[in-house]
N, C-alpha and C positions, 0 to 999 in steps of 0.2 A: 197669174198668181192670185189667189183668193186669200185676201187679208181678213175674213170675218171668219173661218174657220181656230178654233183651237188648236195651236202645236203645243205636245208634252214636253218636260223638258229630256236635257238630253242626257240624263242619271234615270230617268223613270223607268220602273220595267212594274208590266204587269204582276195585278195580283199585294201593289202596296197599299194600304191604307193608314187607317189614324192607329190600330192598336202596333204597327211595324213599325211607323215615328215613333209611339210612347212608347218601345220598348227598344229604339235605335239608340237614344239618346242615354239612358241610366247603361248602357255596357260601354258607350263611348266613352261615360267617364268612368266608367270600375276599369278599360284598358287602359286609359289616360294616366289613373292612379299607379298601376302597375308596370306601362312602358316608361313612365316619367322617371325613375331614379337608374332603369339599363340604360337609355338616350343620354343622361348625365354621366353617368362611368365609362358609357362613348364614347364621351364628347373628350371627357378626361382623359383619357387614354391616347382617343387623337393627338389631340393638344400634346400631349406629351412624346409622345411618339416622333410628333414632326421637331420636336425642341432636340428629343435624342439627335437623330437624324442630323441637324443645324449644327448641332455643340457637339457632336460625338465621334458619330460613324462618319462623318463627311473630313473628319481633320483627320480621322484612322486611318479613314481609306484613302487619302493623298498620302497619309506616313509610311501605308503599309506599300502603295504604289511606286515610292521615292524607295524605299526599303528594295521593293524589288529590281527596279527597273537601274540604281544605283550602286548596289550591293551585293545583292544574291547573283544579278545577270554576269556584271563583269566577275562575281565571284566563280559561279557555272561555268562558264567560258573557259575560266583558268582551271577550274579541273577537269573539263575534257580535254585540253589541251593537253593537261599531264597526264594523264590516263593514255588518253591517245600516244604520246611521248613514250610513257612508262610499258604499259602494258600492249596494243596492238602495233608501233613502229618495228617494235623489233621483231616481234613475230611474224608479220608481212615481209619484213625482212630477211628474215630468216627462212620463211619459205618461197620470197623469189633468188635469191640468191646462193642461198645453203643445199633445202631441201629437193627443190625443182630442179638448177642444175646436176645435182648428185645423182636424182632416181633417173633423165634423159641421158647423162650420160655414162651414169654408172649400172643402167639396168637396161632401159628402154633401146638403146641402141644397141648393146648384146644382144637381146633378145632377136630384134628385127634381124640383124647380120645374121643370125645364128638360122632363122626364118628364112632369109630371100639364098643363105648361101650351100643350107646343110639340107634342113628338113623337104625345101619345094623341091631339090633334085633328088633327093628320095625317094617322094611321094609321087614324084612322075616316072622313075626308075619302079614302083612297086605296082602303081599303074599300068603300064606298059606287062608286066610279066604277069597281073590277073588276066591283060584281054587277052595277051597272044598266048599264051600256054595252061594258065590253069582255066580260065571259061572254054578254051573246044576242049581240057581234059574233064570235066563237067559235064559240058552237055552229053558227049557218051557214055559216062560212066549213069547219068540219069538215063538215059535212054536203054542202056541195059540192064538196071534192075526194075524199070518199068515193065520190058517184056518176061520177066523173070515174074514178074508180082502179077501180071496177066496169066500167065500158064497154069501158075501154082493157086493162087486164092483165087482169081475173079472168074475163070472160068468153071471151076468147079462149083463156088456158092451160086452164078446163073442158072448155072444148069441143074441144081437142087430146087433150087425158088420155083425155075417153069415150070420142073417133069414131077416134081411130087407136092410142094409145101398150095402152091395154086390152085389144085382139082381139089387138095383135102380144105380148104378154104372155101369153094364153090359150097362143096355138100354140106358143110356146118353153116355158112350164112343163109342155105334154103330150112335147113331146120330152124334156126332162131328167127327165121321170118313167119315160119306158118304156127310155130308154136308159143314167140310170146309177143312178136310185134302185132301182130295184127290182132291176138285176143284183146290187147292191151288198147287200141286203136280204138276198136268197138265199145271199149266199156269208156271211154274216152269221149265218144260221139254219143252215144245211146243212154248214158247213165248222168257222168259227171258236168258234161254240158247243159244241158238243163234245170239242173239241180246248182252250177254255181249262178244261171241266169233267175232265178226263184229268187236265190237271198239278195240277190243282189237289187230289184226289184223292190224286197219288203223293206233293208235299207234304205233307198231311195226314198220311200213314202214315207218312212217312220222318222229321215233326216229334214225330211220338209217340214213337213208336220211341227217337228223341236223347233224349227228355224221362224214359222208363223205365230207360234205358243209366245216364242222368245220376243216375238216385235211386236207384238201386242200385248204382253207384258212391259217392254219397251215406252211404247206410247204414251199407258198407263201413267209408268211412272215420269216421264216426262210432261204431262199434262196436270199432274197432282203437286209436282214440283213448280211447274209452272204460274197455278190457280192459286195454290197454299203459301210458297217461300216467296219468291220474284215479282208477282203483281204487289205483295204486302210492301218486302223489301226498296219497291221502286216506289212506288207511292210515300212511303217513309224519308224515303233520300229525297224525292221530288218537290216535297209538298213542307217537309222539315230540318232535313239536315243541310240540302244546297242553302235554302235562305240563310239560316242561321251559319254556317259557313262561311256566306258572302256577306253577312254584315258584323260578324268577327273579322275577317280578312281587311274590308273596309272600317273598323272603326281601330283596326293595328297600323294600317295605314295613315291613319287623322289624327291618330295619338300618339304617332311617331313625330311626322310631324310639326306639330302643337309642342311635342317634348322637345322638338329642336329649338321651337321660340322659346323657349321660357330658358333651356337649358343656354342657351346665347345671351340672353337676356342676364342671367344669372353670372356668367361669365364674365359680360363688360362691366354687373357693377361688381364683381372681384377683382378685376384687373383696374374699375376706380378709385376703387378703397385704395388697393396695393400702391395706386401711383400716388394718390394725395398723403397715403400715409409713409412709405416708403421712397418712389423711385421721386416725389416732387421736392420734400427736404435734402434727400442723397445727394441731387443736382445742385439743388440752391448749395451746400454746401461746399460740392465739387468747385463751382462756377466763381463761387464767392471768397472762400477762403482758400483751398487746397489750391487751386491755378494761381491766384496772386503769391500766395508764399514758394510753391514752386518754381515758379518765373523769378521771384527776388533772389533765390537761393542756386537759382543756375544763371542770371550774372553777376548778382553783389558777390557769391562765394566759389560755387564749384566754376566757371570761368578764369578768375584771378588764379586760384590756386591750381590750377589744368597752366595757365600760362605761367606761372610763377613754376612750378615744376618740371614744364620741359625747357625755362630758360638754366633754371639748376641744372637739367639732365646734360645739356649743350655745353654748359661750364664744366660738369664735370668732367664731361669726355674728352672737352680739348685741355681740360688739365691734365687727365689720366696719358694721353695723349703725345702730351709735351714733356712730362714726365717721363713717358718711356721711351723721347728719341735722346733725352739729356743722358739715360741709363744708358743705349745703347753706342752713343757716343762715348762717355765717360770709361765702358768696357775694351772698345776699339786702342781708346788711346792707352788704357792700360797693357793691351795685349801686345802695343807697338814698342811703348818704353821695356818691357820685359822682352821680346823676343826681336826687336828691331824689324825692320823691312820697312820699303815705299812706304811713303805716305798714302792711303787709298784716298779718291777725292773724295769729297764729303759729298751726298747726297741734297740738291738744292731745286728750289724751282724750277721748273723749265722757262731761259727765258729766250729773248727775241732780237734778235740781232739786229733793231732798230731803237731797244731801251739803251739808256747812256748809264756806265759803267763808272766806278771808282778803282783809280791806279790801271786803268787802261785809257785807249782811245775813246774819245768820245767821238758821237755820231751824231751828228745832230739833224740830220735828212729826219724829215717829219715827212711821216704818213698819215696820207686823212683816213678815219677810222678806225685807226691803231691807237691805243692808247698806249702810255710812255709807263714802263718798265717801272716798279720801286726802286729808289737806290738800294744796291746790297753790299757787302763789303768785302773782298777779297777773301780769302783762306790768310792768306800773309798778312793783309790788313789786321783782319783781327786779332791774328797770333801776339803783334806788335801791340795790340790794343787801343786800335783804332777804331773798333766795330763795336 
């Protein structure tokens, strides 16, 4: 490798110089100026787009997801099932059942009986009396009006054709031979063959001729077109429109870009204003005051009063409760003193035939594990008012 050699770099392309730099540099900032506020309403627009996207369409399309796959599906479901139910059960029904049996054995099997028992012994019965008696009465009765039709037409029209209509054909085709085919023949060879080979000849040369005129007119204008339009035209594209092209292209390129730094740039200090001036106080406040009074106010308040309300709600029910066995007790005994019968027993705990009882036997067998029974006090007991 030869280190004292020059390598270009690796952007270089021939044919740059210093008036290509001074004139690279004033369009990279006149595109800079003009890509810089579309890269900005790009950038906006992204940004925004991916926010929709976050906050919008991503909680829709789970809603609309749950919507289907919870809703509409089992809903679908259930109307083909009653569709299916309503509309095609019975009518598959109707035509295995109804329609099928009805036409197999109210039509289809007629028919065949009517087939294997009426019509095929018929048809071999009508068989039988074409071959043996009407086909040999055929073949002779065809056989005698053949030799009938031989006697009478065909041997008469033969014998016209050979003995007279033949010889007077002979002598008219020797006349129309000597008097117009062959004059015809000769003027044929001796006249008009030569005469269509002449024009045909002078076409020949006179179509060449058009055909060399034509490609050398041809040439012409292809050469004139060539020298005139296409050498200018190429030379024009070659020499001025590819560069300036390629250094439009490349400086939309740089000034894209460059408008991405600035336009980022732009962005974090709006997003630092936004936080020092909005999201940084919003917090401190959050943090500061809204959390501590909401923490006090769900347990100094909403707690108590959540406990203080379901032991109300407990009271109230085993009031409401007790209430209405005292109602339905107090109804029973009315319905007894008016209409008399048994006493029904009264409705009590279930208890355990190891708990110790008042005005019966006591039990005193203790079980480990079992707890001992409340005293309760007999139906009699407390009628007497002892309970």
């Amino acid at each position: 490798m030869d280190h004292g050699k020059h390598q270009a770099p690796a952007e270089y392309e021939a044919g740059e110089g210093c008036l290509t730099t001074l004139i690279r540099i004033p369009v990279r900032i006149v595109v800079l100026v003009v890509v810089l506020p579309v890269r900005m309403v790009w950038d906006a627009l992204v940004v925004t787009a991916r926010a929709v996207d976050r906050t919008l369409l991503r909680p829709l399309g789970r809603a609309l997801t749950w919507l289907y796959e919870s809703v509409l599906t089992p809903v679908g479901h259930a109307l083909l099932w009653l569709a299916a139910a309503v509309f095609v059960r019975p009518w598959v029904a109707l035509w295995r059942y109804v329609v099928v049996p009805a036409a197999r054995y109210g039509l289809v099997a007629p028919v065949v009986w009517l087939y294997e028992a009426v019509l095929t012994p018929v048809g071999h019965g009508l068989r039988w009396l074409y071959r043996e008696l009407l086909a040999p009465a055929g073949r002779g009765i065809r056989r005698a009006v053949g030799w009938v039709l031989t006697v009478l037409v065909v041997l008469p029209v033969t014998g016209l054709w050979r003995y007279v209509l033949v010889p007077l054909g002979l002598g008219a085709a020797w006349l129309v031979e000597h008097l117009a085919v062959r004059p015809l023949g000769w003027l044929y060879r001796e006249v008009l063959t030569p005469l269509g080979h002449g024009i045909a000849w002078l076409l020949d040369k006179l179509a060449r001729g058009i055909v060399a005129a034509g490609a050398g007119l041809w040439a012409a204008v292809v050469w004139l077109l060539a020298n005139l339009l296409l050498a200018p035209v190429r030379w024009l594209y070659r020499r001025v429109l590819a560069p300036v092209g390629r250094e439009i292209a490349a400086a939309i390129g740089v000034a894209w870009q460059v408008a991405g730094y600035i336009s980022r740039a732009v962005g974090r200090a709006i997003a630092w204003l936004a936080w020092h001036l909005v999201g940084a106080p919003v917090t401190w406040a959050y943090r500061t005051v809204c959390t501590p009074v909401g923490h006090f106010l769900r347990d100094r308040i909403w707690a108590p009063a959540r406990r203080a309300a379901v032991e109300t709600g407990r009271a109230a029910r085993s009031a409401l409760r007790s209430a209405g066995e005292t109602v339905r007790r107090a109804r029973r005994d009315a319905w007894r003193a008016l209409v008399g019968g048994a006493r029904e027993p009264e409705p009590r705990e279930p208890g355990s035939p190891l708990a110790r009882r008042l005005g019966g036997t006591q039990q005193t067998t203790t079980v480990p594990s079992a707890a001992p029974e409340p005293e309760i006090s007999s139906p009699g007991a407390q009628k007497a008012g002892w309970g």
